[in-house]
C-alpha positions as CSV (number, residue, x, y, z in Angstrom):
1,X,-11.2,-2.5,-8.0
2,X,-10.5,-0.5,-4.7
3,X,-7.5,1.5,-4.6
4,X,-4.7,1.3,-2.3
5,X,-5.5,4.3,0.4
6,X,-3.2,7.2,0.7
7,X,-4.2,7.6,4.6
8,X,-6.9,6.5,6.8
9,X,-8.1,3.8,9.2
10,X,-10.2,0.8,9.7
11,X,-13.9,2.0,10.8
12,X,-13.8,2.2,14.3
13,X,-16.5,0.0,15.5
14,X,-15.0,-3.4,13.3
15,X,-11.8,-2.5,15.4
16,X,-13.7,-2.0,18.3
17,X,-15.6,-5.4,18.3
18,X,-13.0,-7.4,16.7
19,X,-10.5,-6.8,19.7
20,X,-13.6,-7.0,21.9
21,X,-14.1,-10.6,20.9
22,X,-11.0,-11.6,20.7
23,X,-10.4,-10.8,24.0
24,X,-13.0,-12.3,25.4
25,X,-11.6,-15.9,23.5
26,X,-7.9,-15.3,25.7
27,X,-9.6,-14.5,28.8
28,X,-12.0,-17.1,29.1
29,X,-14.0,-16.6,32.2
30,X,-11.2,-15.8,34.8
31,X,-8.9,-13.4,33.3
32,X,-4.7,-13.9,32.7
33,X,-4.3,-16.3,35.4
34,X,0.2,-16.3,34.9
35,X,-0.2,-12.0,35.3
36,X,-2.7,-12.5,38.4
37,X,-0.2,-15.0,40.4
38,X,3.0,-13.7,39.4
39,X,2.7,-9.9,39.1
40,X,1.7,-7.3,41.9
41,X,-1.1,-5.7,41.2
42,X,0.2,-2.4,41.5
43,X,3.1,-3.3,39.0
44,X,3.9,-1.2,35.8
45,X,5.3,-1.9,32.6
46,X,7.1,-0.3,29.8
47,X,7.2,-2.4,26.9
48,X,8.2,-2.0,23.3
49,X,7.1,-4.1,20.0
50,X,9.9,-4.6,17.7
51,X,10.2,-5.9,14.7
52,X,12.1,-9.4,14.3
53,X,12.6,-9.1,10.8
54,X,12.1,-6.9,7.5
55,X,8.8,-6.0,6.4
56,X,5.4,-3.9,6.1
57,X,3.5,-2.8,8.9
58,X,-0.3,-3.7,8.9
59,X,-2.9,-4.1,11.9
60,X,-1.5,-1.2,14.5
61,X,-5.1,0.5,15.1
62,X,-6.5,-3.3,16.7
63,X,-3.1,-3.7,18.2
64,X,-3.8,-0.2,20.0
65,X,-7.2,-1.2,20.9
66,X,-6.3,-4.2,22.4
67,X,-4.2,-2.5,25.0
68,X,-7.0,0.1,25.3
69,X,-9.7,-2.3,26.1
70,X,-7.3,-4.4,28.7
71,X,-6.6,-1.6,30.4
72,X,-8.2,2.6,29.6
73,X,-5.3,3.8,31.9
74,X,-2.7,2.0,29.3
75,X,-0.3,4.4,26.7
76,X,0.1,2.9,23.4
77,X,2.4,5.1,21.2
78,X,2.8,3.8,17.8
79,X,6.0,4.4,16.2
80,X,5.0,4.3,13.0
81,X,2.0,4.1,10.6
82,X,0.6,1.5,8.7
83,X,1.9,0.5,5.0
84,X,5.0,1.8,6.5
85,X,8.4,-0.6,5.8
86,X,10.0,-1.8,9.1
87,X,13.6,-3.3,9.7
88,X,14.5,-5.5,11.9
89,X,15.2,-4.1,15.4
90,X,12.9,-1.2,14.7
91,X,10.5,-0.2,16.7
92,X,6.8,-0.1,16.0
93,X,5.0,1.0,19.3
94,X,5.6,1.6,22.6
95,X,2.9,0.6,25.6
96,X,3.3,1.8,29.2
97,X,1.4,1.2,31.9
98,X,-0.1,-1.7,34.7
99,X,1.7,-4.8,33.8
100,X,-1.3,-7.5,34.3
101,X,-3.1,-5.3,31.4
102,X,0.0,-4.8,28.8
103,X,0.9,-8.5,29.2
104,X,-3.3,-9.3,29.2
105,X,-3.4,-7.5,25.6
106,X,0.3,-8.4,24.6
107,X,-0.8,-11.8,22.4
108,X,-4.2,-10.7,21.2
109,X,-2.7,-6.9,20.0
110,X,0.5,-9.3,18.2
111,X,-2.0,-12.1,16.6
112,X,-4.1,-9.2,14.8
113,X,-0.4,-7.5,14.2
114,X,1.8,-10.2,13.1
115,X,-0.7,-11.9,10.6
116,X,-2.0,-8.4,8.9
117,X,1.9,-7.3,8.3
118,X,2.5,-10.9,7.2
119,X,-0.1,-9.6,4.5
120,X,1.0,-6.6,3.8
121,X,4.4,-7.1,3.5
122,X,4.2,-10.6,1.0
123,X,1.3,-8.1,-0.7
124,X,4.4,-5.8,-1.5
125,X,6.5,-8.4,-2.7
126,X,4.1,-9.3,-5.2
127,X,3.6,-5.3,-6.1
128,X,7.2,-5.2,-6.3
129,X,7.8,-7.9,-8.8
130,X,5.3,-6.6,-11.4
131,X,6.6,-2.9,-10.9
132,X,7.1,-1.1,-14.2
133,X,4.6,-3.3,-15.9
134,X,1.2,-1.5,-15.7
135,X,-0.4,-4.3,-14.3
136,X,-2.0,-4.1,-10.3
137,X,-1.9,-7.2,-8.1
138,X,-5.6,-7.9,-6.1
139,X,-6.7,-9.9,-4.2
140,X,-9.9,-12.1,-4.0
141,X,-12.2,-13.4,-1.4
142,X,-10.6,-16.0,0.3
143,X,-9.9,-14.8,3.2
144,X,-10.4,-16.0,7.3
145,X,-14.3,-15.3,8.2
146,X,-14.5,-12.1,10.1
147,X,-11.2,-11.0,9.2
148,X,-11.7,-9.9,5.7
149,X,-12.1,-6.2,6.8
150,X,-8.6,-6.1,8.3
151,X,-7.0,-8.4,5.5
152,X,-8.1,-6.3,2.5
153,X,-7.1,-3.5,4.4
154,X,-3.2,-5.4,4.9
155,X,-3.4,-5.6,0.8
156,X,-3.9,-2.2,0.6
157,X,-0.8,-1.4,3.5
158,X,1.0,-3.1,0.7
159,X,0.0,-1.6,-2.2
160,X,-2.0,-3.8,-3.7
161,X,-5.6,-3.2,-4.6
162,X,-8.7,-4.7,-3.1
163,X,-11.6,-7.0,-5.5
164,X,-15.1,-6.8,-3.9
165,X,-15.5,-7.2,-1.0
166,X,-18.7,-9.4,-0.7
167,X,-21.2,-10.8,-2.8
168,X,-23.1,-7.5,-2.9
169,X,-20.4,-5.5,-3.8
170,X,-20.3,-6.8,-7.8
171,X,-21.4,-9.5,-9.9
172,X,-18.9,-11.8,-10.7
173,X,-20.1,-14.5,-12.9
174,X,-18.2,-17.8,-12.5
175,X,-17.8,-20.9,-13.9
176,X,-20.9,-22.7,-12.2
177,X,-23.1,-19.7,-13.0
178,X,-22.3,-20.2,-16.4
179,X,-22.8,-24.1,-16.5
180,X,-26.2,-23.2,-15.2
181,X,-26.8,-20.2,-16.4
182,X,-26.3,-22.2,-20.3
183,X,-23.2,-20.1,-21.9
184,X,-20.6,-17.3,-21.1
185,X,-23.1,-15.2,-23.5
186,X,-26.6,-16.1,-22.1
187,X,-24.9,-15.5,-18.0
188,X,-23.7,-12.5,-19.2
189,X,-27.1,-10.8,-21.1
190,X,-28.8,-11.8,-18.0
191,X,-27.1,-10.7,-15.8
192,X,-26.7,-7.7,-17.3
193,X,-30.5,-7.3,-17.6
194,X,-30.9,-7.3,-14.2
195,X,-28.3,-5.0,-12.7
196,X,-28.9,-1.6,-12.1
197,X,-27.2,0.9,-13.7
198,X,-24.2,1.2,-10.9
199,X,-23.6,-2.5,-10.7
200,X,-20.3,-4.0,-12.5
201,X,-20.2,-7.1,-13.9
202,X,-17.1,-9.4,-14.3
203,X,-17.3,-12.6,-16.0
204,X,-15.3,-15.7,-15.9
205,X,-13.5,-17.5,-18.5
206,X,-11.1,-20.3,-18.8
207,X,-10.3,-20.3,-22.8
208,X,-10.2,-18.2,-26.0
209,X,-13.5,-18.8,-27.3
210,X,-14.7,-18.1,-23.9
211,X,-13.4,-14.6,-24.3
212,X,-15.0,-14.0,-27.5
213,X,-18.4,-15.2,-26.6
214,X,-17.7,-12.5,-23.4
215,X,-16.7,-9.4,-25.7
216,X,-19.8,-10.4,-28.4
217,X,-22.1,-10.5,-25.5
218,X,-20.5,-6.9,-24.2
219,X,-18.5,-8.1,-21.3
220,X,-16.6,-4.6,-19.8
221,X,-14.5,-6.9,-17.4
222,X,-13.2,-10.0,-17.9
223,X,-11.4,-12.5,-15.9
224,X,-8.9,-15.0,-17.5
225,X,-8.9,-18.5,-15.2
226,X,-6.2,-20.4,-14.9
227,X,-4.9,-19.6,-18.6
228,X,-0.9,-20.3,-19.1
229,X,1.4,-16.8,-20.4
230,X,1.2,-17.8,-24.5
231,X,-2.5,-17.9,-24.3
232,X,-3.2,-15.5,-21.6
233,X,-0.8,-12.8,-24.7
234,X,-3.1,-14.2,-27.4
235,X,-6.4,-12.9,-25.2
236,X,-5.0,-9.4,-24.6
237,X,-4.0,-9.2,-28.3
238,X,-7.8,-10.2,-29.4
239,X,-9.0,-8.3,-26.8
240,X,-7.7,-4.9,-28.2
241,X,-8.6,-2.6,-25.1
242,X,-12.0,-3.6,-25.1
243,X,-12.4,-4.9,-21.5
244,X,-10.4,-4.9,-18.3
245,X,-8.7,-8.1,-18.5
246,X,-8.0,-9.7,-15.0
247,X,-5.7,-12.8,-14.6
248,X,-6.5,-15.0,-12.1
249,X,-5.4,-18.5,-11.1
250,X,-2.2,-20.4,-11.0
251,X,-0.3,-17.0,-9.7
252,X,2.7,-17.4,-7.8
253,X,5.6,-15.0,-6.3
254,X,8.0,-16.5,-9.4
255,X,5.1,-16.8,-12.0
256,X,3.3,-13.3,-11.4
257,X,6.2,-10.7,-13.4
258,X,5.7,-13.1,-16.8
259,X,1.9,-13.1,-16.1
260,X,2.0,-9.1,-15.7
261,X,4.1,-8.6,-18.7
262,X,1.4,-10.1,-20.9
263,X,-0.2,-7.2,-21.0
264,X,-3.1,-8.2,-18.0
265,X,-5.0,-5.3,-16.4
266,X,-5.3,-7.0,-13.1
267,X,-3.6,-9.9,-11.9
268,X,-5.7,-11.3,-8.6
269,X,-4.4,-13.8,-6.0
270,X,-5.5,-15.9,-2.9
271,X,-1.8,-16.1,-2.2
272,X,-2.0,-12.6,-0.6
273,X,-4.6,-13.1,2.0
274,X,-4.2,-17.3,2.5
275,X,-0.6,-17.7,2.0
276,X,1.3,-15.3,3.9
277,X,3.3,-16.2,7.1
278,X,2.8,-13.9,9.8
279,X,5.6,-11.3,10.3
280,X,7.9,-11.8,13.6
281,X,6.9,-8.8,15.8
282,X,7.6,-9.0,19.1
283,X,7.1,-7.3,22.5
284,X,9.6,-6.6,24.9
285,X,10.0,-5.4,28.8
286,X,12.1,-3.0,28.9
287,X,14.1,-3.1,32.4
288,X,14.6,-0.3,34.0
């Protein structure tokens, strides 16, 4: 599992095509036709994005680039820094400049901005409610093609901690591996046969004897699907620090502090990256 960072950004050149992209989708083939009939040219802007609500900030380097690639001549002056907690009122960044380019960017820079502090701050809700426990919340990848990049990065604005992040990254042996493969043991000596010294391996199981046929075979990570609190306690208590034990499935904002106090390692979640409503940020003229 990744860590949560302590500082640093997205790499530059996902930012860089992301926005370029997204762009491209809002201005179609003739630009912001509302800014082109209804604002001179030569008008400025000073504009603030507040936040509408409490929460965690997440996405402000693609909401800078936005206004940077709508206009070079634009300021963007961010307020605060990502992972930081926001109340409502507060202000997160401040943009200056031609007003057909802020209000070209405004939607684009809030879509990336609203939906990765969504993440971030239900990501921190989750943290919070198993705080004290030991256990780390992840999360998994189901997450919005192209976006994954950014989304992980939200988790991790919310101090959760990241699982791979593609098929390359790790092997992860699931259920249909294993129903092909002919066993929990045979997936996992083959698999471990043919990664390279550097690879991890987690495998999947949904049941007790699963487990045991994962430890006998040597399993160093192993993820518990869908397995209720009683049995999930018996598999840590079998388990006796042998493997990383990741609980997976079935987790929920109520559920997760009674599936961390099992005694889990890792407790991964969809939730996180496909269930979180975007936070309410907004941008704002300020009149002069």
């Amino acid at each position: 599992m990744f860590p949560p960072p302590q500082s640093g950004s997205l790499p530059p050149h996902l930012v860089e095509s992301a926005v370029r992209a997204a762009l491209a989708e809002d201005f179609g083939l003739a630009g912001d036709l509302t800014s082109q009939a209804a604002l001179p040219p030569d008008a400025t802007a000073v504009a603030a994005i507040r936040a509408r609500e409490p929460g965690v900030v997440a996405g402000l380097q693609l909401a800078a680039e936005a206004f940077r690639q709508a206009g070079p001549g634009l300021r963007v002056e961010p307020q605060l820094a990502d992972g930081a907690a926001v109340r409502a009122g507060e202000i997160v960044a401040r943009v200056a400049g031609n007003a057909r380019e802020v209000m070209g960017a405004e939607r684009t820079a809030l879509n990336f901005l609203n939906h990765l502090s969504g993440i971030a701050t239900l990501t921190r809700a989750f943290v919070d409610a198993v705080a004290g426990t030991g256990a780390r919340i992840c999360d998994t990848r189901k997450t919005i093609p192209g976006l994954r990049a950014f989304q992980k990065h939200a988790v991790r604005c919310g101090g959760g901690w990241n699982h791979r992040f593609a098929l390359d990254d790790a092997i992860l042996i699931k259920d249909n591996h294993i129903a092909v493969a002919g066993g929990v043991g045979a997936a996992y000596r083959a698999a471990r046969a043919a990664a390279g010294h550097m690879v991890a391996i987690e495998i999947e199981v949904d049941s007790l004897t699963g487990l045991e046929e994962a430890l006998d075979a040597g399993a160093g990570i192993v993820l518990l699907d869908n397995m209720d609190n009683a049995t999930l306690s018996e598999a840590v208590a079998r388990n006796r620090g042998r493997a990383i034990l990741e609980a997976s499935g079935g987790v929920t904002l109520a559920r997760v502090r009674s599936i961390a106090e099992t005694g889990v390692d890792y407790i991964s979640t969809s939730q996180i990256t496909m269930g979180a409503r975007p936070l309410d940020l907004g941008l704002d003229v300020e009149l002069r």
